[in-house]
FIDRENPA-646509 format. One line per 10 residues: number of its first residue (from 1); for each residue x, y, z of N, C-alpha, C. Coordinates in pm, whole numbers, plus 50000, padded with zeros to 5 digits. Atoms other than C-alpha are relative to their C-alpha. Example, Ala and Ser with C-alpha at 12.3 -4.5 7.8 and 13.67 -1.06 7.14 Angstrom:
<pts>
1 = 50089:49881:50000:51230:49550:50780:50090:50120:50000 | 49918:49881:49994:51367:49894:50714:49923:50109:50073
</pts>
This chain:
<pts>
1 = 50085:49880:50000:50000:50000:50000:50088:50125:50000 | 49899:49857:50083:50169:50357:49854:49912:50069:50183 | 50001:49869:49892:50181:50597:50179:49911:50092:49935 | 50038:49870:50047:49997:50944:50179:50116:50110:49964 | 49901:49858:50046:50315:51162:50156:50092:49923:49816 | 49938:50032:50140:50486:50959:49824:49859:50034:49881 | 50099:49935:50083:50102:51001:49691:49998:50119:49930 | 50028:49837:49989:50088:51365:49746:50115:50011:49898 | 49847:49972:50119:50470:51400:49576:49997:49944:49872 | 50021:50062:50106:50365:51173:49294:49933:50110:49938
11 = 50119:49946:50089:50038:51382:49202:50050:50153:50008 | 49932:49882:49993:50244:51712:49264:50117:49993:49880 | 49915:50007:50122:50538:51570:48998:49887:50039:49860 | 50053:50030:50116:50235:51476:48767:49948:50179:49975 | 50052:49931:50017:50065:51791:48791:50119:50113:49965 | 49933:49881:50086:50373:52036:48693:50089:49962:49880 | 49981:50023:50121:50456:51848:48432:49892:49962:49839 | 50129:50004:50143:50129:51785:48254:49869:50086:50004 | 50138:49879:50026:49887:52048:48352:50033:50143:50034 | 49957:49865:49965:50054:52333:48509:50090:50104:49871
21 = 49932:49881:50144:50282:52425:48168:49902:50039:49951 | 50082:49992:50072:49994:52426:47962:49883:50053:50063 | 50132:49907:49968:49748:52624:48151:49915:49957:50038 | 50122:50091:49968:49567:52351:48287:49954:49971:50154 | 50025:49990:49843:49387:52333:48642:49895:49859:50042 | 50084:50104:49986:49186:52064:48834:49847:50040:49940 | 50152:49929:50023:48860:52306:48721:49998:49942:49843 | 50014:49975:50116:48944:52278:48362:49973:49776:49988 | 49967:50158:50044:48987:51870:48404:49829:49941:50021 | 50129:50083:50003:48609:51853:48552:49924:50109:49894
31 = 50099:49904:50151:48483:52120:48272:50006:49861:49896 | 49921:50126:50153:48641:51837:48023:49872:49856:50042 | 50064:50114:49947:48451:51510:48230:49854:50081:49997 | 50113:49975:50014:48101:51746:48260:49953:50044:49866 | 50000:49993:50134:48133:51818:47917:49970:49809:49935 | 50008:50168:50054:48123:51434:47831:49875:49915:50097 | 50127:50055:49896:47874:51348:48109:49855:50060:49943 | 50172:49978:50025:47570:51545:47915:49965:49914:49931 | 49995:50137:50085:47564:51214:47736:49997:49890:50112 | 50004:50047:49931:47428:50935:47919:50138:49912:50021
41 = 49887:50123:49998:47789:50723:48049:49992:49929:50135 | 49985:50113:49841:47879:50435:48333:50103:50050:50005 | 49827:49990:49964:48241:50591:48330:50055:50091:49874 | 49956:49875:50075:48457:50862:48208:50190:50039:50082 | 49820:49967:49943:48861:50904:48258:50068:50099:49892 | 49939:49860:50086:49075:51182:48107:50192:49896:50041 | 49874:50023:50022:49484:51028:48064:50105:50113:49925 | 49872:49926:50057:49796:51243:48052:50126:49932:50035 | 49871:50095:49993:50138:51123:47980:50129:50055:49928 | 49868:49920:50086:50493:51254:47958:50087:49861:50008
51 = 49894:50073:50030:50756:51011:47869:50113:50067:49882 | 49887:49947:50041:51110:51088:47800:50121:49877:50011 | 49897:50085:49990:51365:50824:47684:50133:50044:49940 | 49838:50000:50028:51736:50796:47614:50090:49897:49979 | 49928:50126:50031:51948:50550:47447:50172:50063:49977 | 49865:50006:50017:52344:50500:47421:50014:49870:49919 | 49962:50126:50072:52537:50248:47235:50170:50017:49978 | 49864:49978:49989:52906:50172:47239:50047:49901:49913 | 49938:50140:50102:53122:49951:47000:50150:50041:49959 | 49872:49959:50014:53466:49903:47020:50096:50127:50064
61 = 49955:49881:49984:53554:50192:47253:49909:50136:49964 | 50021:49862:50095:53346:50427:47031:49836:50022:50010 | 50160:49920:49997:52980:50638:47099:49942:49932:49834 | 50022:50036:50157:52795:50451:46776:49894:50104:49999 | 50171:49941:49997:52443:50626:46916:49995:50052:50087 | 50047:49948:49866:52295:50826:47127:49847:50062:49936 | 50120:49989:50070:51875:50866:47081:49921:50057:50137 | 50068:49950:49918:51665:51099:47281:49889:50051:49952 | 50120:50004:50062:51303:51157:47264:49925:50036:50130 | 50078:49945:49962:51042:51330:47435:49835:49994:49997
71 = 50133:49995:50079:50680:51252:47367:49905:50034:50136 | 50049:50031:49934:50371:51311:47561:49792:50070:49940 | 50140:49926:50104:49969:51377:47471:49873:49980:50136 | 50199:50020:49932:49589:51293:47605:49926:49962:49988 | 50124:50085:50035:49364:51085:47615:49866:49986:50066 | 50151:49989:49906:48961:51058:47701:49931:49811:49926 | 50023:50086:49995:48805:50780:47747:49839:49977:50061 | 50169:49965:49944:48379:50722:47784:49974:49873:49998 | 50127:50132:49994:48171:50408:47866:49876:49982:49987 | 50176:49985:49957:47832:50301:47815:49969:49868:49969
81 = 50055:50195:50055:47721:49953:47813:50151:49950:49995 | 49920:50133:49986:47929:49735:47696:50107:50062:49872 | 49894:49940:50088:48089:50037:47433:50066:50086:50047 | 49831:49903:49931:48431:50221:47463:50009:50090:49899 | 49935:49881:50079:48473:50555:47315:50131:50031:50020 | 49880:49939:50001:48833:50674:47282:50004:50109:49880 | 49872:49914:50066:49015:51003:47154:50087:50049:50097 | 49917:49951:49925:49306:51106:47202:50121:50146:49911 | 49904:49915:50050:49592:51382:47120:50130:50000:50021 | 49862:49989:49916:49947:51430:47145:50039:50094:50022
91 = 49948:49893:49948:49927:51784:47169:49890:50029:50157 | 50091:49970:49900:49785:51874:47534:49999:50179:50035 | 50043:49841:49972:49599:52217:47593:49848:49975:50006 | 50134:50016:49987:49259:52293:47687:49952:49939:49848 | 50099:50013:50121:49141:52300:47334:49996:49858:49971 | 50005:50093:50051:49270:51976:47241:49936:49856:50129 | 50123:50088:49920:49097:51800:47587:49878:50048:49968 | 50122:49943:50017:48794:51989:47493:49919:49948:49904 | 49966:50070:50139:48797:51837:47171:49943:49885:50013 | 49951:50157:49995:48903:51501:47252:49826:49984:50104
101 = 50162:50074:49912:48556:51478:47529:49899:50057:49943 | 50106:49945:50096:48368:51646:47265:49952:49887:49907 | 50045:50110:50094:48443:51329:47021:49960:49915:50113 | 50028:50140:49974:48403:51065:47258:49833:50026:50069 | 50132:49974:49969:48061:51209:47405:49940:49982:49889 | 50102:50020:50099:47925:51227:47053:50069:49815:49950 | 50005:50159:50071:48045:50833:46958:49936:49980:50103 | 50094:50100:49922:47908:50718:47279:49856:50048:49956 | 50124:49976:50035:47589:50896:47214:49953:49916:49867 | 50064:50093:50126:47553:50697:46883:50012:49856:50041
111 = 50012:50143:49949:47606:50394:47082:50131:49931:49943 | 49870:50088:50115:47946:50286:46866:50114:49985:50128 | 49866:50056:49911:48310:50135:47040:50081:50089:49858 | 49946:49911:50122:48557:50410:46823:50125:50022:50077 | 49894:49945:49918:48906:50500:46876:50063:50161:49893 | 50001:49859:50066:48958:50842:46724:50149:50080:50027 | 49913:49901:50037:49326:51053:46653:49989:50136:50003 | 50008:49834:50056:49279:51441:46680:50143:50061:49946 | 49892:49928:50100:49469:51666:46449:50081:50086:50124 | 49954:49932:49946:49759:51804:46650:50036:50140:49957
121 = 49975:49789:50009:49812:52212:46695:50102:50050:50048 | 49828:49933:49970:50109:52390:46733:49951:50101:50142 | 50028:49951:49893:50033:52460:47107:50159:49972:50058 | 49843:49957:49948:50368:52566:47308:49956:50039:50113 | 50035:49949:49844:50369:52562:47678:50103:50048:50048 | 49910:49874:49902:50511:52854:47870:50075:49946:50094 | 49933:50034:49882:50751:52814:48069:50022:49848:50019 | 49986:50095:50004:50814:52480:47960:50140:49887:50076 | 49902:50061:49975:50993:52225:48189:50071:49842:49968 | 49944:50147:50094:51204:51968:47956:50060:49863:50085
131 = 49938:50132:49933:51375:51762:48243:49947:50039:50158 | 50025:49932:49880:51206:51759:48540:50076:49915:50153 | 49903:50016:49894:51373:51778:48888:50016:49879:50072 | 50003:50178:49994:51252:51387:48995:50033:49950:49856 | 49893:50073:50141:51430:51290:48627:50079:49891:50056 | 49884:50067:49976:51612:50992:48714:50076:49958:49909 | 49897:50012:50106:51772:51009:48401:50050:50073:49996 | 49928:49932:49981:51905:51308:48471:50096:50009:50087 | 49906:50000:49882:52083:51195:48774:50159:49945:49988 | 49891:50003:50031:52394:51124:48550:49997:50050:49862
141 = 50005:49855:50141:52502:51388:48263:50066:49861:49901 | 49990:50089:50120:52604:51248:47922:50124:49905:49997 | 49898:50046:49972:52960:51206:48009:49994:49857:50083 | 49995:50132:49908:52904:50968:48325:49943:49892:49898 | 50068:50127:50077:52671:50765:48099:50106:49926:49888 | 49875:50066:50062:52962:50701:47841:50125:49955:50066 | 49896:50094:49896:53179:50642:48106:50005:49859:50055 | 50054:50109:49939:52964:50387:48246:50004:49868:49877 | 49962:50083:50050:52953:50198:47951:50130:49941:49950 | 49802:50016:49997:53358:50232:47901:50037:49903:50122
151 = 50009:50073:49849:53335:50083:48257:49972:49818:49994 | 50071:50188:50026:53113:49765:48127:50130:49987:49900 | 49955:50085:50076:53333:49726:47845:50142:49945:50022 | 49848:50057:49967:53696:49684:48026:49953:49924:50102 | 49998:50141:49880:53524:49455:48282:49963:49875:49923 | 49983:50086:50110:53413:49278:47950:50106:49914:50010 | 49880:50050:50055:53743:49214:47815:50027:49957:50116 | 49930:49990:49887:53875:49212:48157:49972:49794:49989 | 50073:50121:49982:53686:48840:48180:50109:49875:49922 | 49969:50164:50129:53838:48646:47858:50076:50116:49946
161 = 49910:49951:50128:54144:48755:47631:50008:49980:49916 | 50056:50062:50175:53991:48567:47357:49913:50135:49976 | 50074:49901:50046:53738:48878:47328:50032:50063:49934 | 49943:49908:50153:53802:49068:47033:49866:50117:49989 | 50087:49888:50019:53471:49261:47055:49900:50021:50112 | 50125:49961:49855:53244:49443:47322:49874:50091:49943 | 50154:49897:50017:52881:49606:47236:49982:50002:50079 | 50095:49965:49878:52733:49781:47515:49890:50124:50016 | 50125:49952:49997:52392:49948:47576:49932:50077:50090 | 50049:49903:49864:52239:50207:47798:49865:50024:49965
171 = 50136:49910:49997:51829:50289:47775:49954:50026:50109 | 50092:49933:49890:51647:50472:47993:49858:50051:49964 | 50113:49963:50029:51291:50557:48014:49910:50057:50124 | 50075:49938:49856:51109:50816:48283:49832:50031:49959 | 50119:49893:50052:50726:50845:48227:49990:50024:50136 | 50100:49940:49917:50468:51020:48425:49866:50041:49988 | 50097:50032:50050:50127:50925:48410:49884:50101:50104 | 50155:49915:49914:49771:51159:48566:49881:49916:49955 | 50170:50081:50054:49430:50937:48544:49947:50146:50075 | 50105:49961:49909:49162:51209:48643:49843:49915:49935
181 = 50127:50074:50072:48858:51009:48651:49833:50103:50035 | 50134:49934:50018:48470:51104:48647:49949:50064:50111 | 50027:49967:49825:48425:51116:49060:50053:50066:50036 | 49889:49901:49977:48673:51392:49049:50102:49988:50045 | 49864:50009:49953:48957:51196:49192:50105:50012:49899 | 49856:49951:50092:49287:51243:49058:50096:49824:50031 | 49929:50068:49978:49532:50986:49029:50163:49949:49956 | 49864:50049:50072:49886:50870:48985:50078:49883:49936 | 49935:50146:50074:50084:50576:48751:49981:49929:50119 | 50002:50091:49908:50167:50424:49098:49892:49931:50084
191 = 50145:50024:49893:49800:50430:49240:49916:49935:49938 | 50060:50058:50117:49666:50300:48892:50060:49851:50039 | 49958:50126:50033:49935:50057:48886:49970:49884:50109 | 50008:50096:49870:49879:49894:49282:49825:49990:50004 | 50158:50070:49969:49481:49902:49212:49936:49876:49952 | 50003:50147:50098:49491:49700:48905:50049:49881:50011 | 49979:50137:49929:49684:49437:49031:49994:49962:50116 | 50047:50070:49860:49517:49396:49345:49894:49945:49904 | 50129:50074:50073:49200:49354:49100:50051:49884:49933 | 49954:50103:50040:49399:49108:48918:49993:49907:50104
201 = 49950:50163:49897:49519:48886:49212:49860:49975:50035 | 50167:50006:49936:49141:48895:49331:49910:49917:49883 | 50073:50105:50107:49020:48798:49001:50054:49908:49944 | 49976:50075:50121:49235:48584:48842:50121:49889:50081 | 49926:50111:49852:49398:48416:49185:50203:50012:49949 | 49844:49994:50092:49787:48537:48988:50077:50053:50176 | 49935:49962:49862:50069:48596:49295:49989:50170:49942 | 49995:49871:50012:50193:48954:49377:50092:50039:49903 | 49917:50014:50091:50496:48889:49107:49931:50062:49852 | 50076:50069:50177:50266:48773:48776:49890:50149:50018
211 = 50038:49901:50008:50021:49058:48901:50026:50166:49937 | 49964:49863:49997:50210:49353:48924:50059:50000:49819 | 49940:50016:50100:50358:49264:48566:49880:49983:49883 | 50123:50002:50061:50040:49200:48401:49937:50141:49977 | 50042:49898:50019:49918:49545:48544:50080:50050:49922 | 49900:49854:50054:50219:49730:48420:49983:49953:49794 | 50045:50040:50174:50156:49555:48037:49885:50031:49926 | 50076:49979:50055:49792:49615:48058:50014:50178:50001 | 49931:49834:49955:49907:50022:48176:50067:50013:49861 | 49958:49967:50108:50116:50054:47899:49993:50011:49844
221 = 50086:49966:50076:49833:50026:47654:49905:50103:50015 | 50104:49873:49935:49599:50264:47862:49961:50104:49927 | 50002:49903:50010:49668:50608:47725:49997:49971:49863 | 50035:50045:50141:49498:50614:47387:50091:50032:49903 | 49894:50000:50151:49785:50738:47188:50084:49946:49995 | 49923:50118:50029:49985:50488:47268:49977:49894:49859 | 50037:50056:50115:49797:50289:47020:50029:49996:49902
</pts>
């Protein structure tokens, strides 16, 4: 069970990295969910998601790669019966949640299961923060990271003097996930991830291992632009 103070610091990371650049407040998140609720639904979630990865690659002594990437968008999500509306965006700003629970209110209203793309907009958030201060990929600069693999590759060789060649590999990957759902709670990756696989072990009798690994696979389809 996740404490109340790692909660609080979780939904405080999530929130100045996915709603606070962009102009976004808890008011604007239930404008977005009562906007989709004048349509009869059983359920209604709003998904934001920053992920930021980083790759290395070494061969022979020598930097072959280095791949960095940034992505992050929005997704809405409506129920009714036994159908699933989805849109989603990868640019996040009011307009484009406004949007996004605009389409999925009108598919559920026609009764259809739809997964819908919106056209992204050249929206630019102020005061934008690119690496944020819980980064744990930032907690070693570019240098250490090529060091580190210089490191693997003379403990390589170090092993066997038959070795004639060393490849070595560094990725990293930091997301940071916000569910706000329909009941106005808010929520974080970690609070998603320990609910779902309690529901798992409950339904499907799996240990706390096979659970937690299941959730994090079915999680990493979640956010509709993953798709």
């Amino acid at each position: 069970m996740i404490s109340r103070e790692p909660t609080i610091e979780r939904l405080v990371i999530a929130r100045s990295l996915l709603l606070e650049p962009f102009g976004l407040s808890e008011a604007t998140l239930a404008k977005a969910l009562a906007n989709i609720a004048t349509h009869r639904i059983d359920d209604a979630d709003l998904y934001f998601q920053y992920t930021r990865s980083e790759g290395w690659s070494l061969e022979e002594g020598i930097v072959k790669s280095g791949s960095f990437g940034i992505d992050q968008g929005v997704g809405v999500r409506a129920v009714a019966g036994e159908k699933t509306a989805f849109a989603y965006s990868d640019d996040i700003s009011e307009a484009a949640l406004m949007d996004a629970a605009r389409t999925v209110r009108t598919i559920a209203a026609a009764g259809q299961s739809r997964k819908v793309k919106l056209k992204r907009t050249s929206t630019i958030a102020a005061s934008r923060v690119l690496y944020a201060p819980m980064d744990p990929i930032a907690t070693l600069d570019s240098a250490q990271k090529v060091a580190l693999l210089e490191k693997v590759e003379r403990m390589a060789r170090a092993k066997d003097p038959r070795i004639v060649q060393v490849m070595a590999g560094l990725a990293a990957e930091y997301d940071v996930v916000l569910v706000a759902r329909a009941d106005g709670t808010m929520k974080s990756y970690d609070e998603v991830l320990v609910g779902m696989a309690g529901w798992l072990r409950q339904s499907q009798g799996l240990d706390d291992a096979v659970a937690r690994d299941a959730a994090k696979a079915m999680m990493a389809k979640m956010p509709a632009w993953r798709g």
